[in-house]
C-alpha positions, 0 to 999 in steps of 0.5 A: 500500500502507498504511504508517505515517504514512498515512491515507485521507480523503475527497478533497473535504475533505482532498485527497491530499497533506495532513499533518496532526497528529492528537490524541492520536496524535504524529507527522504523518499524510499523506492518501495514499488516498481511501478508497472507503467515506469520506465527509465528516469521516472518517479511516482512521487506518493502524495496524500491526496489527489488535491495535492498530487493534482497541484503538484503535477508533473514535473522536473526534479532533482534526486539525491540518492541517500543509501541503497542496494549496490547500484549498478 
């Protein structure tokens, strides 16, 4: 189930289990889903609401990778 501080990713280029810092979002994001419709550099970004997921859109951001499993 999505919670906060989530986010899904293509698991060739981010395997399950990074942190990441996303600009300009605070706060740490871990990637827990692959996200069946993701490929290459794309993120799903959990969001609380469809309000806010709306307002947010979507967008260029800048990832940091904080930790993860061994990336190739």
């Amino acid at each position: 189930r999505p919670r906060a501080g989530t986010v899904a990713a293509d698991p060739r280029v981010l395997p399950i289990g990074t942190v990441l810092r996303i600009h300009p979002h605070r706060g740490l994001y871990t990637v827990l889903d692959t996200g069946s419709g993701l490929k290459g550099h794309k993120l799903d970004i959990y969001m609380p609401s469809c309000r806010k997921a709306r307002a947010f859109g979507r967008r260029t951001v800048r990832v940091e990778i904080v930790s993860g499993p061994s990336l190739r």
